[in-house]
SEVEXMAR-539317 format. One record per residue: z, y negated, x of N, C-alpha, C, CB in turn; residue in one letter. Coordinates in pm, 1 decimal, padded with zeros to 6 digits, m for minus. Each point is the difference from the previous one (the first is absolute). Glycine has a CB too. Example, Ala and Ser with C-alpha at 12.3 -4.5 7.8 and 13.67 -1.06 7.14 Angstrom:
BEGIN
SITE, 00780.0, 00569.0, 01319.0, 00000.0, m00119.0, m00089.0, 00000.0, m00120.0, 00090.0, 00124.6, 00117.3, m00189.2, A
SITE, m00196.6, m00222.3, 00154.2, 00006.0, m00119.0, 00082.0, 00073.0, m00109.0, m00077.0, m00214.5, 00062.8, 00118.4, S
This chain:
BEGIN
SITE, m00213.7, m00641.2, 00937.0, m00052.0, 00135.4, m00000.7, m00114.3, 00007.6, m00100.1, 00225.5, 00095.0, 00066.0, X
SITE, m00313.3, m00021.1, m00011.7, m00138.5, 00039.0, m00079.4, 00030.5, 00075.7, m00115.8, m00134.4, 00013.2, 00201.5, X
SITE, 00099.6, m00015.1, m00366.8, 00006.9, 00084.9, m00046.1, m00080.3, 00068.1, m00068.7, 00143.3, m00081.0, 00037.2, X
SITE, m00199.2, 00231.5, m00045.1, m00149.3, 00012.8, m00105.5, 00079.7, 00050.3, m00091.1, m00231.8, 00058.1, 00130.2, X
SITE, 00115.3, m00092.4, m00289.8, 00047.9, 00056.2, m00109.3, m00013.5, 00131.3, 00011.6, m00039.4, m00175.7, m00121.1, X
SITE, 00095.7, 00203.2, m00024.6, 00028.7, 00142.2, m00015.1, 00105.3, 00124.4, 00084.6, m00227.0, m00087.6, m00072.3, X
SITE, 00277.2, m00002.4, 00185.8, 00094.0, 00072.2, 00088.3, 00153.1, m00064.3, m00067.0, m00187.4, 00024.5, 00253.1, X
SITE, 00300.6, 00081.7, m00196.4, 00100.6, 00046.6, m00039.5, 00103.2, m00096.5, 00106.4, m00108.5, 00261.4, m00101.8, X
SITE, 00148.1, m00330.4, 00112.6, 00151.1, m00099.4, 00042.0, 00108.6, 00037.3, m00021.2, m00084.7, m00159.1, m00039.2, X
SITE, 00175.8, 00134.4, 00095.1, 00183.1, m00042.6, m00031.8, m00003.6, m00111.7, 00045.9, 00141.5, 00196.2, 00031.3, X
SITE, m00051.3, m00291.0, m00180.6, 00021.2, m00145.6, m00004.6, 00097.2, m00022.3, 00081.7, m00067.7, m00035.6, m00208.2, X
SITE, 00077.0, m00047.8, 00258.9, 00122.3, m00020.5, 00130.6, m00014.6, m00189.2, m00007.4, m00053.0, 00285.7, 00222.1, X
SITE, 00149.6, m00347.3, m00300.9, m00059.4, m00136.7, m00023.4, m00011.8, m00097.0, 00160.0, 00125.1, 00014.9, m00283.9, X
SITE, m00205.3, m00044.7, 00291.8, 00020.1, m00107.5, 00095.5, 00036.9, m00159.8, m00037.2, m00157.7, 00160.2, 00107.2, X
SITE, 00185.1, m00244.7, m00013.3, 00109.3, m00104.1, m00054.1, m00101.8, m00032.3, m00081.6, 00179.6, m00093.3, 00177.3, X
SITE, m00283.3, 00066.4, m00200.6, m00094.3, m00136.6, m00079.7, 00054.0, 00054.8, m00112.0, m00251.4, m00075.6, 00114.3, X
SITE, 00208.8, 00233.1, m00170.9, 00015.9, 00069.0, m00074.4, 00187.0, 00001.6, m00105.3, m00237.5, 00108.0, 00195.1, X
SITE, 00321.3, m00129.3, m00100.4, 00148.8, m00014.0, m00003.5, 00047.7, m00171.7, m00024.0, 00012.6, 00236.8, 00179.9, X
SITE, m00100.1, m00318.5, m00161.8, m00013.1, m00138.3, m00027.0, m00032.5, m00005.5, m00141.9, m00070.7, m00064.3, 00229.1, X
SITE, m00056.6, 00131.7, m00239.4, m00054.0, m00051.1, m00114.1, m00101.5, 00112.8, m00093.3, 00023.0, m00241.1, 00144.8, X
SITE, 00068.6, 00261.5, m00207.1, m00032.5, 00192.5, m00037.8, m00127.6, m00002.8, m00112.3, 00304.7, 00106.8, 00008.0, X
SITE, m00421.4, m00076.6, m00052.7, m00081.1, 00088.4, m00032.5, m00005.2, 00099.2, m00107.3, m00001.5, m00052.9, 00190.9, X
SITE, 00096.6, 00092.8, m00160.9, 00047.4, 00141.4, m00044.0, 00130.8, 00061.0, m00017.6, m00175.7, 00014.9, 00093.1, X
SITE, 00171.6, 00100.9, m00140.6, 00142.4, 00056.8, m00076.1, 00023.3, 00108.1, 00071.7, m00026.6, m00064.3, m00235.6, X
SITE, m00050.4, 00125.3, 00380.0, 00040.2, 00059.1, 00049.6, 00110.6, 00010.3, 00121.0, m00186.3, 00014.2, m00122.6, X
SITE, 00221.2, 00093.1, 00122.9, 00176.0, 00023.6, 00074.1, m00081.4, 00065.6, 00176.9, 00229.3, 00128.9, m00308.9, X
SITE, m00160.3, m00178.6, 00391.6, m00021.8, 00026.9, 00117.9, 00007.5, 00172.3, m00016.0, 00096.9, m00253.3, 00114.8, X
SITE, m00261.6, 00348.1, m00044.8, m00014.1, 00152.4, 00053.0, m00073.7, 00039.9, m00130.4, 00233.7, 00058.6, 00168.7, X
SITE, m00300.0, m00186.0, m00256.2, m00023.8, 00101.7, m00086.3, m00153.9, 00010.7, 00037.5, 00195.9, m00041.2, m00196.6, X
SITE, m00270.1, 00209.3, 00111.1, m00070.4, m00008.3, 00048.8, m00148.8, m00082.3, m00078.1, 00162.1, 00196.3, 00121.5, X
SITE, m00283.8, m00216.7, m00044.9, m00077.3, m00073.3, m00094.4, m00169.1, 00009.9, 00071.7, 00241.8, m00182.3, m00087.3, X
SITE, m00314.5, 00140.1, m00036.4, m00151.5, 00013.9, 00049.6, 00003.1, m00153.2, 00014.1, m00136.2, 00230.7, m00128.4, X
SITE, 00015.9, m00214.7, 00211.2, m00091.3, m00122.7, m00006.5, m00137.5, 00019.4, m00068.4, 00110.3, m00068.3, 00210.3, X
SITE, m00126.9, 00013.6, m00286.5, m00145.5, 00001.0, m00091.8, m00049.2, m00170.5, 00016.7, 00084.4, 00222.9, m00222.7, X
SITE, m00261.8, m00201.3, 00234.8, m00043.6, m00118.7, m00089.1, m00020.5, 00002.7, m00122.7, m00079.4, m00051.0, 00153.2, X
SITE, 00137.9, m00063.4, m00216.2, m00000.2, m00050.4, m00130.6, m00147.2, m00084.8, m00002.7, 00290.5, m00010.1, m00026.9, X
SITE, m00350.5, 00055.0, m00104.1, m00117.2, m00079.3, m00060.9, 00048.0, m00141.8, m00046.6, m00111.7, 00222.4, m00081.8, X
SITE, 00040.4, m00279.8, 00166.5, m00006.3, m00149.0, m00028.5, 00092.5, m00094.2, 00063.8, m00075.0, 00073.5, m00198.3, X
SITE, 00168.4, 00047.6, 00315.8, 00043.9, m00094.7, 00110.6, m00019.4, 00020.0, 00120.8, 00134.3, m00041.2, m00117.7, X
SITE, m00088.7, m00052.2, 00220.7, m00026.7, 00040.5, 00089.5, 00030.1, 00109.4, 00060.3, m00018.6, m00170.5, m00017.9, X
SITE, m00109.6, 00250.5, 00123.7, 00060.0, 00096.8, 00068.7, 00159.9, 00018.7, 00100.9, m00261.7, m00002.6, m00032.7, X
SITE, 00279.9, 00102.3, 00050.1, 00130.6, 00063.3, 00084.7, m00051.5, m00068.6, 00159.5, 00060.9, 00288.4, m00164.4, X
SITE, 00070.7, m00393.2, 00213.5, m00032.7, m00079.9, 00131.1, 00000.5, m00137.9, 00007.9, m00121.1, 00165.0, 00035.7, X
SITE, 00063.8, m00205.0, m00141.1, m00044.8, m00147.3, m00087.7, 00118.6, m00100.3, 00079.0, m00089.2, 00110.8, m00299.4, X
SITE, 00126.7, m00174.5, 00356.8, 00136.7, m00099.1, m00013.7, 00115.8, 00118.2, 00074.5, m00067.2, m00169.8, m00283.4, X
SITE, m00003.9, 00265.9, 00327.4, 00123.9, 00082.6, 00035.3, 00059.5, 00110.7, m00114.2, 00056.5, m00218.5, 00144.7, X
SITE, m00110.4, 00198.5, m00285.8, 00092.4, 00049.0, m00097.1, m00093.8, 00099.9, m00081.0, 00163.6, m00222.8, m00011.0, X
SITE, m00094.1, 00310.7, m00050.7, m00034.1, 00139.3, m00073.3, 00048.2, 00004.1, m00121.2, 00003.1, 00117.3, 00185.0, X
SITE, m00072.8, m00043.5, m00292.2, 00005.6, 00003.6, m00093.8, 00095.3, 00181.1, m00007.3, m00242.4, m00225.1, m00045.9, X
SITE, 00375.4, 00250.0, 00000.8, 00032.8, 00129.3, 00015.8, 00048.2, 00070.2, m00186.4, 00091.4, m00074.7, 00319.0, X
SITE, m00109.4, 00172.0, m00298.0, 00035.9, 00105.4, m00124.0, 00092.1, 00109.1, 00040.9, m00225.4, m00033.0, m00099.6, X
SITE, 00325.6, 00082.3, 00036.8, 00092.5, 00067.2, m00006.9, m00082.8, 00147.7, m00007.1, 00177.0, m00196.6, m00105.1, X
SITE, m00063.5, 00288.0, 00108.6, m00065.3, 00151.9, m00042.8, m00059.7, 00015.6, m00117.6, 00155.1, 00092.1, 00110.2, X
SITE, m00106.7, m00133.8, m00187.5, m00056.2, 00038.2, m00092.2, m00102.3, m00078.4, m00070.6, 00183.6, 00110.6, 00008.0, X
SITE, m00220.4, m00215.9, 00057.4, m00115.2, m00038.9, 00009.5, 00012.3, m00191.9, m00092.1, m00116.0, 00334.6, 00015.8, X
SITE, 00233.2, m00334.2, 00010.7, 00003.2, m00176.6, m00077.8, m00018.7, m00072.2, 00131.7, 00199.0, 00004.8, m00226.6, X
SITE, m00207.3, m00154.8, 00142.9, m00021.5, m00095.9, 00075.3, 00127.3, m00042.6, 00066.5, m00189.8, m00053.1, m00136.2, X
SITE, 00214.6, 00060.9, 00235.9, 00147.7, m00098.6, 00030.9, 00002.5, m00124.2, 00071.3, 00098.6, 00196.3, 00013.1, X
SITE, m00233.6, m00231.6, 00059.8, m00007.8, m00150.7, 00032.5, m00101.7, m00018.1, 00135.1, 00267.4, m00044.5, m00101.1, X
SITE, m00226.6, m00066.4, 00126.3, m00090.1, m00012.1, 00158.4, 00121.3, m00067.6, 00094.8, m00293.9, m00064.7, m00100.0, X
SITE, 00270.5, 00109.5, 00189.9, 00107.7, 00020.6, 00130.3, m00092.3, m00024.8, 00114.8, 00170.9, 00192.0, m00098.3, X
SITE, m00128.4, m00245.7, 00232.3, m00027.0, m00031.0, 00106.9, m00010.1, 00153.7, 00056.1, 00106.2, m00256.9, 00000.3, X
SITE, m00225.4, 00206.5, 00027.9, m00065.2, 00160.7, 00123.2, 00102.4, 00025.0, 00107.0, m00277.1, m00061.3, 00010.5, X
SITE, 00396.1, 00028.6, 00023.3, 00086.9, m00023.7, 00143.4, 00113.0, 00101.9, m00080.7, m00050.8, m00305.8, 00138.5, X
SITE, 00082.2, 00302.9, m00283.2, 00098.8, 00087.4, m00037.2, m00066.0, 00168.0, m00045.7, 00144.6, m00249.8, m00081.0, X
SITE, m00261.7, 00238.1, 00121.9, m00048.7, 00158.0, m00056.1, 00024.7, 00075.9, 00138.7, m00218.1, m00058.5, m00201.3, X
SITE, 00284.5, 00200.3, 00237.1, m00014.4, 00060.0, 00097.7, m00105.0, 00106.9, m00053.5, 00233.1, m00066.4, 00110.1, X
SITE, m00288.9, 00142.7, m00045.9, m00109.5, 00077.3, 00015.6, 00068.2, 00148.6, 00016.2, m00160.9, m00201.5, 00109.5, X
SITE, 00138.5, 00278.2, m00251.9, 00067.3, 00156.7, m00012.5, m00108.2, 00044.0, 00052.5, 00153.8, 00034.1, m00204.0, X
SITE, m00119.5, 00080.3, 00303.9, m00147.8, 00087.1, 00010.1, 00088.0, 00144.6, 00025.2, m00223.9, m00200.1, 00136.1, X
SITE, 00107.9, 00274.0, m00181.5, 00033.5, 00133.0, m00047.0, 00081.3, 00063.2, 00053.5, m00164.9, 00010.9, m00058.5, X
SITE, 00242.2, 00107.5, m00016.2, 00122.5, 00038.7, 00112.7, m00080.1, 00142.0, 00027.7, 00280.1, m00124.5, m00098.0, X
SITE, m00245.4, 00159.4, 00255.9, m00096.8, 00110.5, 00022.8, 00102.4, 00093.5, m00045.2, m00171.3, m00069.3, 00201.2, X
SITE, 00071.9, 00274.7, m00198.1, 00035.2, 00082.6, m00052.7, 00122.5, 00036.1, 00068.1, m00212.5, 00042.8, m00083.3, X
SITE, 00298.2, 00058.1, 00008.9, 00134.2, 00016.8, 00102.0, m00042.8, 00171.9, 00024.7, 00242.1, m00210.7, m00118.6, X
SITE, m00350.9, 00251.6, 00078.1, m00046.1, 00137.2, 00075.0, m00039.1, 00075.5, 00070.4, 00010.6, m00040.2, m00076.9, X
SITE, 00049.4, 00113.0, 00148.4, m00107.8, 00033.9, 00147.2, m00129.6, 00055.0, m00061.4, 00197.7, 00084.3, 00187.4, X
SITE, m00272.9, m00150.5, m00139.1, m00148.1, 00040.9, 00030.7, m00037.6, 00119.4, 00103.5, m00029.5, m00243.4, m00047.9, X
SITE, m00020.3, 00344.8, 00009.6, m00037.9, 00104.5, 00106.2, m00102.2, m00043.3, 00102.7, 00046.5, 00166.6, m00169.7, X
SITE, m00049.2, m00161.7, 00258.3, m00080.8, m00051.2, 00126.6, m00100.2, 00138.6, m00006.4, 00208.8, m00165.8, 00177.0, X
């Protein structure tokens, strides 16, 4: 799976990821993808550089365990 920085994921490990871990994160959590200065971009080998909410580093992970959050729509009726 394709991933651009700066967008919003849920980690969902995939096996490579469950083989041979990266990181300290727990399967659903949620996470950015950012490029990091002075490595490679998000895609590289398949793999991403991700940050937690609150904005730490937590590792690089295979692009195959990020699912793709997208916005939840409004729950209001709209007047036509």
């Amino acid at each position: 799976m394709k991933v651009r920085a700066n967008n919003w994921y849920t980690y969902r490990p995939a096996l490579y990821d469950v083989i041979d871990p990266c990181t300290t994160l727990a399967s659903g959590e949620r996470v950015q993808v950012r490029k990091v200065r002075g490595c490679p971009p998000p895609n590289v080998m398949n793999h991403a550089h991700v940050f937690d909410t609150s904005g730490k580093f937590r590792g690089l992970v295979s692009t195959h365990s990020l699912v793709r959050e997208y916005p939840c729509l409004p729950t209001d009726n709209f007047a036509a």
